[in-house]
N, C-alpha and C positions, 0 to 999 in steps of 0.2 A: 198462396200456392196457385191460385186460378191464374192471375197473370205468369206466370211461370210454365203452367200446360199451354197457356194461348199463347206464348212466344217459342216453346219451343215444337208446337204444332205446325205452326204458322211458317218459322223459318229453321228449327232443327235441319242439320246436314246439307241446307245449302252452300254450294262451295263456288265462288268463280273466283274471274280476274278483276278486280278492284283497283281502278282509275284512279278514283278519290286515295285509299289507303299505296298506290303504286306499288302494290304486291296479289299474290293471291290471296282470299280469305277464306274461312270457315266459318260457319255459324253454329256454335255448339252453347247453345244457353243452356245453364248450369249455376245453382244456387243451393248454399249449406245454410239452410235456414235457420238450425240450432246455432250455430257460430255468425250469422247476419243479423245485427242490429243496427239499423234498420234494416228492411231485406236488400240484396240488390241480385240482378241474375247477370254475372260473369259471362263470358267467353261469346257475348250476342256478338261481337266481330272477333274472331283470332287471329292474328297478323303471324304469328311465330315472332314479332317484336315486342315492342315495348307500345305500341302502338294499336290501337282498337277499340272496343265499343263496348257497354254496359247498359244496361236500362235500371234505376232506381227503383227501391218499393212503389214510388207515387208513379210510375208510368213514365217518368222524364228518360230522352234517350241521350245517353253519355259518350260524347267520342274523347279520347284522352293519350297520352303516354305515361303509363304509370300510375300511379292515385294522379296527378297533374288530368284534369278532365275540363269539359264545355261542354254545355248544347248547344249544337247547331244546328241539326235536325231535327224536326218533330219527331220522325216516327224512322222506325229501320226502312221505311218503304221510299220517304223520301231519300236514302241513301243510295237504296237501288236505283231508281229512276236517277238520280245524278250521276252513277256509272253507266245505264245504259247512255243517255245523253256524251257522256265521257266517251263511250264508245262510238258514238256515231260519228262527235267532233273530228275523231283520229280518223276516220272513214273521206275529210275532204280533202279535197286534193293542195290547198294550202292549208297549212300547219303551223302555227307557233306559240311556244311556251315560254313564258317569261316571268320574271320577279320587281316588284314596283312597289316602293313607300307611298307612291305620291297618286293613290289610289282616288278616282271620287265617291265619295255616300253613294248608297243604292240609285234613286231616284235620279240625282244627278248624271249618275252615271246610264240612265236607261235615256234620259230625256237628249244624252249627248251621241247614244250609239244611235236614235233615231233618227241625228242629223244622218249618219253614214247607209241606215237600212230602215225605211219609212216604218214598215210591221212589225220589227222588233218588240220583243215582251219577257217581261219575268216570267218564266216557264217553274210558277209555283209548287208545281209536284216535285221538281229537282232541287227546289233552293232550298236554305235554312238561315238561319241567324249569320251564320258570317260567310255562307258558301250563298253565290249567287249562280242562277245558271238563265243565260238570257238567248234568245232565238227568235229570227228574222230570215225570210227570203233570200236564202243561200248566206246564211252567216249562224256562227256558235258558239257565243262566249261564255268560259267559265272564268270565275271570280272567286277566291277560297284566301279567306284568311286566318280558318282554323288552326292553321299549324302556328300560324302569326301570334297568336293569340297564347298558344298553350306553351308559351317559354321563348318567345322570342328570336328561336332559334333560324327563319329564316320568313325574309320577306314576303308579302301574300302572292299568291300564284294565278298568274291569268294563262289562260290557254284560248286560242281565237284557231277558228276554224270557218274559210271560205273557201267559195266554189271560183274566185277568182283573187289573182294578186294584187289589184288594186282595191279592194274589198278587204283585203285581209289586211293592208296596208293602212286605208281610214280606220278599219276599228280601234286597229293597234295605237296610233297615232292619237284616238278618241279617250284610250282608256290609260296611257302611259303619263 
């Protein structure tokens, strides 16, 4: 029950707009611990879908549709930092979102955007297991193949955000 008070202390009744889940959320952690074997605390994300987040008895945090769940995130903090970042991306003045099988491995993929923007970095308070979120000198790539993952249902999702068009142009080019 301690992880339970510290999850819903920590993030009870937060509510915004949520990039990553493309809806709004609520955070209502909530747990029937007589009927939970093992424990787990419910409704840490609420989508109003089928879609949103759990944290298990062992502290692992669970994004899923359904019982269908993964980690991707450490913790619910890295989720928020990957929506603010989400939020700032949509803030450039190029923009684009797209879907791509033919993704590279992390490192590949970081060592190939540095051809395009020298300071680019894994911005590890945003990323998790299969969400990447990378950041450079007027440039913002998200990398998410969460959804990829939990059913196949559609290809992983990049989102690239620069301060100019041929910038936006190499990343896309780097990361497609």
């Amino acid at each position: 029950m301690r992880l339970l008070d510290l999850v819903q202390s920590r993030y009870g009744g937060t509510r915004y707009a949520s990039h990553f889940f493309d809806t709004d959320i609520q955070m209502i952690p909530t747990c029937e611990p007589e009927d939970a074997e093992p424990l787990r605390i419910d409704y840490v994300v609420f989508t109003g879908s089928l879609a949103g987040a759990h944290i298990e008895g062992d502290g692992s945090f669970r994004i899923g549709l359904d019982e269908n769940d993964t980690t991707d995130f450490a913790t619910v903090d890295n989720l928020i930092e990957c929506d603010a970042r989400l939020e700032v991306l949509r803030d450039y003045p190029f923009v684009r979102e797209f879907y791509s099988e033919a993704l590279p491995a992390g490192d590949e993929l970081l060592k190939a955007l540095r051809n395009v923007v020298a300071d680019v970095r894994l911005v590890d308070e945003a990323s998790g297991r299969l969400t990447s979120v990378f950041a450079g000198s007027g440039l913002t790539v998200f990398v998410s193949r969460t959804w990829n993952v939990l059913g196949g249902m559609m290809a992983p999702m990049i989102k690239v955000g620069a301060v100019g068009e041929a910038l936006l142009d190499g990343a896309i080019a780097t990361v497609r």
